[in-house]
N, C-alpha and C positions, 0 to 999 in steps of 0.2 A: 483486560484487553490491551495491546498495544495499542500505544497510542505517536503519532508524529508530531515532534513539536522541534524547529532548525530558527532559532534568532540570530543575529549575529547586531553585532554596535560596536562602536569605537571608544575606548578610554579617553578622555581628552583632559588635560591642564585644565583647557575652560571652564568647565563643568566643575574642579576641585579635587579633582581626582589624581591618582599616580599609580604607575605599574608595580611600583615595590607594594603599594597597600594592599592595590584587587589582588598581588599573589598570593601575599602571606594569608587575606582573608582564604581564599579559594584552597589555599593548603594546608590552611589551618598550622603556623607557621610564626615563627619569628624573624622578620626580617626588617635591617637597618637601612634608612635611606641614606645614603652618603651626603646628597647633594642637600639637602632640608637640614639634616641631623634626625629625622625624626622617627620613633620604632614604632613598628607595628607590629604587636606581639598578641595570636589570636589563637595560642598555645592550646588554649583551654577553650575553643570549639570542639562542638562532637559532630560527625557524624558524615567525614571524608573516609571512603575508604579504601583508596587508592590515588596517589600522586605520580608522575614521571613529566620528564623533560624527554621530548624526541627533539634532535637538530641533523642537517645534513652532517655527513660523514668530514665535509672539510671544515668546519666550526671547529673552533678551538674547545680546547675541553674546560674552559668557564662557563661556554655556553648550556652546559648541563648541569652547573649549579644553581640554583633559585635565587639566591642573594648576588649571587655575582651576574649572571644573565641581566632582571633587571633595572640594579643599580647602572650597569652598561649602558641600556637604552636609556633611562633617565640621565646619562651622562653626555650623551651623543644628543639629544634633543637640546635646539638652544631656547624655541620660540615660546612664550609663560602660556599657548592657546594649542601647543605641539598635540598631535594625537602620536600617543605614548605604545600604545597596544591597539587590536584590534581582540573582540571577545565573542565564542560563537558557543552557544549552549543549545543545549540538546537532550532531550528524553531518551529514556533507555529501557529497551522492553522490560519488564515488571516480570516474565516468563522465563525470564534468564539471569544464569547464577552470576554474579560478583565476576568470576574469573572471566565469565564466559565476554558481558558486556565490557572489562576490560578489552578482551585481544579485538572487540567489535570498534572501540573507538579508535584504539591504538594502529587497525589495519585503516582506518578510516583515515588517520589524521595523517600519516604516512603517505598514502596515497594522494591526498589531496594538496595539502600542507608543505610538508618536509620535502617533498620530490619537487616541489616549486622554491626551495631556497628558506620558508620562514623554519623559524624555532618554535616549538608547541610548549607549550605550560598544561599538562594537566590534571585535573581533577576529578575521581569521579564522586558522587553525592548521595548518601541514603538519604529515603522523605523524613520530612520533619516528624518530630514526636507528634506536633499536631497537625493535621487536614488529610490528604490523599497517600497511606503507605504504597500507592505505587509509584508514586512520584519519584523515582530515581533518575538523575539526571549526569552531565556532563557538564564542567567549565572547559574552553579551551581558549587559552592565551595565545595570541598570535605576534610576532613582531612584525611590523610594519616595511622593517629597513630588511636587504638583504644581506647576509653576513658571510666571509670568505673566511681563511685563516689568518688574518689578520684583525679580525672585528668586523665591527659593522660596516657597511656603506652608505649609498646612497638608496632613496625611499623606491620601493614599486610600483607606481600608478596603475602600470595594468591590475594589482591584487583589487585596484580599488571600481573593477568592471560589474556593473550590473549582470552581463549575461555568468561572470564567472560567479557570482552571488546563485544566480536562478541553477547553474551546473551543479554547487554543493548541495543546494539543497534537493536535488535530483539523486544524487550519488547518494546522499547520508540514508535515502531512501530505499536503494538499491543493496549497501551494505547492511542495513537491518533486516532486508528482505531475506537475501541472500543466508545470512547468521541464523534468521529466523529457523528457515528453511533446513538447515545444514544440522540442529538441531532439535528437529522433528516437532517443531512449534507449527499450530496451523495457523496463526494469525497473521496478517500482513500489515506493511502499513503505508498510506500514500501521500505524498508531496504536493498533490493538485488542492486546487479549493475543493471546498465542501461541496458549491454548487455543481463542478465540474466533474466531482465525482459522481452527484446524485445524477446528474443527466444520464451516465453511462448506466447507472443502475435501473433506469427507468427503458435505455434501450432494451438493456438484456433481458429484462422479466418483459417486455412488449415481446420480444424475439420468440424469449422461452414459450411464452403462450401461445402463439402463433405453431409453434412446431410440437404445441400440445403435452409440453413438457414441466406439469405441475410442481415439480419440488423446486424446481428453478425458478421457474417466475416465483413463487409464495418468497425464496429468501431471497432475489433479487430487488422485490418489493418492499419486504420489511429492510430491506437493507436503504434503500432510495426514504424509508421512512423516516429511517435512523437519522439520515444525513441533513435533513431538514430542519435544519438547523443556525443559529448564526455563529457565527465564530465566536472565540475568545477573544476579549479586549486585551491590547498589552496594558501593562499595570507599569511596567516600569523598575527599577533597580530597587531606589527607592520606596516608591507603591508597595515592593512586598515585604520592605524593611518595616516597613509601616503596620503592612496586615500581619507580618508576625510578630509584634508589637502589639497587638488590638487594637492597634488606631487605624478608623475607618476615614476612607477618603474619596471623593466623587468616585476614581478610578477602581479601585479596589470594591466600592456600591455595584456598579456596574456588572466588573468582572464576578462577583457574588451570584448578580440575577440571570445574567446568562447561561453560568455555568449550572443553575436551577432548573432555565429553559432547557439547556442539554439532556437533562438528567430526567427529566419528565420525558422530555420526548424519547430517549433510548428504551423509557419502560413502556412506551406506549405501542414503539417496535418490535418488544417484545412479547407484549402479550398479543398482538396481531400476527405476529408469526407463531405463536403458540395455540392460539384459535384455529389460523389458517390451517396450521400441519393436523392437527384434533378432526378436522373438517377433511382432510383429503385422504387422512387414512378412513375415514368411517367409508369414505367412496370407493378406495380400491378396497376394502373389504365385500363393499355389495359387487364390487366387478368381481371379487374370488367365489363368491357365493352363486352369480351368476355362470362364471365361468362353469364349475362344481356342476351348477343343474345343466348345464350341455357338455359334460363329459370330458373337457378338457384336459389335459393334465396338469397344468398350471395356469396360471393366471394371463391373462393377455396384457403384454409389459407395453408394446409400441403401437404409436397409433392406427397405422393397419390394423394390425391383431385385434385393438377393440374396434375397430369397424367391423371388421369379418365376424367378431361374435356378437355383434348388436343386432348383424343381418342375420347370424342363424337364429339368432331369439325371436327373432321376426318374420321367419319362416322363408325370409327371401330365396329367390332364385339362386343359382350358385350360376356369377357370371362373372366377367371382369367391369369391375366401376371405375377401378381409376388408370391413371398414365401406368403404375407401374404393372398394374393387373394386365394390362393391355398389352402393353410388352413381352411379358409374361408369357402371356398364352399364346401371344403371334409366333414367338420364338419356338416353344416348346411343338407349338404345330408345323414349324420348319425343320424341326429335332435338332436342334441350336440349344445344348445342353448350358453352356455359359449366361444363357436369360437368369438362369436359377441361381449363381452365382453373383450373378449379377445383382438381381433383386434382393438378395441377403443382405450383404453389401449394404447396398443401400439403405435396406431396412434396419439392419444392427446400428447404421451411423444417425438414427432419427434424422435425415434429410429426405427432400425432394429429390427426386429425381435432375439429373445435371442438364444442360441444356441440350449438350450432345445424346443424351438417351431421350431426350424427349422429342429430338429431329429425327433419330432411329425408329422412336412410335413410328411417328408420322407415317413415314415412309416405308416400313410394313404394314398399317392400315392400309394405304395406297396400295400396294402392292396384293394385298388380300383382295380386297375391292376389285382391282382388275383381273384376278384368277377367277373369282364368282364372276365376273362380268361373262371373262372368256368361255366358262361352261356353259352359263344360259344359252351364249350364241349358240355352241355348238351343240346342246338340247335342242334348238332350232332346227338347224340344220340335219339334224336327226344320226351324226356323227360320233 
């Protein structure tokens, strides 16, 4: 199942870090730091299996080499607490081939990234030998400063906006949706919390049921089941350096039991949607069987339909019972041929009746009402 997962954090001196390391880590790579002397040589990782550099069209063409790039930025930073890089990782549907989740982050990072002036560093990442083989992921290096043909410049505070943080993570949403979509994958996947998802799931199976529409509510419901759930704790750079290591740490304890919690509950959503659907076909079978004993030629699909054959099983009168019945026949008895088109309509779209067709009831009730009225008189009258 696709899943969504957008981090983003800052590299900083503080912390002990450098942009020459996280690259050559993330590309699995050899690269010299000018400024320290120090090499980071991570030659002999596995399990990168695609790298590039995207920059704007005016970046000089160092800016597309990895060692030159960011020995740059570590040369242009003076301050020992500098944030060096900024770094946004990302999951990548598990449904989709190598080439395909490249041109997904490459159209991403472009649009998002590069058309705003930074340079991307990236990576992309099969799962580790051990824990979740769908875990394919994304590193993207980001530079901080904006760069012309001439080098770097000065930093971009606006890159560093809350609302432009909450836009990526909207967008990275929209282009795996989109990817998904474009290559016949039915999965999606969303940006919002958990809880703000479950709500909406909880509207639409209340909705679905309301307009009598069982397969809807049953996976609206298992899906609102699924989601109940708490999040993933972050664990941290470290944290997972840690957990692929074996060494256990409060954080990585934590991230363990939850992701426990997860996993119990998706099965429990499962087997409830498995019951449910078991349970709803056995019913429209007894409605085909029913149908069958009154001679129908199929089965009645919309809620009218099974109204009308619950009333012939029940020997009812044959009258109009509801708004659209009513219409219906008021019409047909004005010889108002459009009723019937009318009421299809409607009926094919599982809706109510609109407001405007239900002021039109009205108002041929009324209207019938005072033609009986006008005869009685005139039976009166003896006219």
């Amino acid at each position: 199942m696709a899943i969504y997962h957008f981090d983003a954090s800052v590299i900083s001196r503080s912390k002990g870090r450098s942009a020459t390391a996280a690259s050559a880590y993330r590309a699995a790579e050899r690269v010299r730091d000018l400024r320290t002397g120090e090499v980071h040589d991570y030659t002999r990782k596995d399990g990168v299996l695609h790298t590039e550099i995207l920059a704007p069209e005016h970046a000089p063409d160092w800016a597309r080499d990895r060692s030159s790039l960011w020995n740059a930025v570590e040369a242009v930073e003076r301050r020992k607490d500098a944030q060096v890089s900024r770094e946004v990782r990302v999951a990548l549907p598990s449904e989709l081939t190598p080439e395909q989740n490249r041109d997904l982050v490459r159209g991403f990072v472009q649009a998002q990234f590069v058309a705003r002036g930074m340079v991307a560093d990236i990576a992309l990442h099969a799962p580790g030998r051990e824990g979740d083989q769908r875990n394919h992921h994304a590193h993207i290096m980001l530079t901080t400063r904006e760069i012309g043909p001439e080098g770097f410049g000065a930093k971009n505070r606006d890159w560093n906006a809350k609302e432009l943080l909450v836009d990526w993570r909207s967008s990275w949403a929209d282009h795996v949706n989109h990817t998904l979509e474009r290559c016949n994958v039915h999965e999606r996947v969303d940006h919002r919390t958990l809880e703000a998802q479950r709500e909406e799931a909880l509207e639409r199976a209340y909705a679905a049921e309301r307009n009598g529409d069982e397969r809807v509510h049953v996976a609206e419901m298992a899906r609102a089941v699924a989601l109940d759930r708490p999040p993933l704790p972050d664990v941290g750079a470290r944290g997972w350096s840690m957990m692929r290591r074996g060494i256990a740490t409060p954080a990585s304890d934590r991230w363990q039991e939850v992701r426990e919690i997860g996993l119990q509950v998706r099965e429990v959503a499962r087997e409830f949607q498995t019951q449910a659907r078991e349970w709803l076909e056995r019913a429209l079978d007894r409605v085909q069987e029913r149908a069958a004993a009154l001679g129908l030629t199929r089965a009645p699909e919309t809620a009218l339909e099974r109204l009308q054959a619950a009333r012939a099983s029940r020997g009812a009168e044959e009258r109009p019972q509801n708004a659209l019945e009513r219409l219906q026949a008021a019409r047909e008895g004005r010889g108002e041929d459009r009723s019937v088109e009318i009421a299809r309509n409607v009926e094919s779209a599982g809706q109510d009746l609109t407001e405007q067709d239900r002021e039109r009831a009205k108002v041929l009730e009324r209207e019938r009402m005072l033609e009986r009225e006008r005869g009685i008189e005139r039976e009166g009258r003896g006219v």
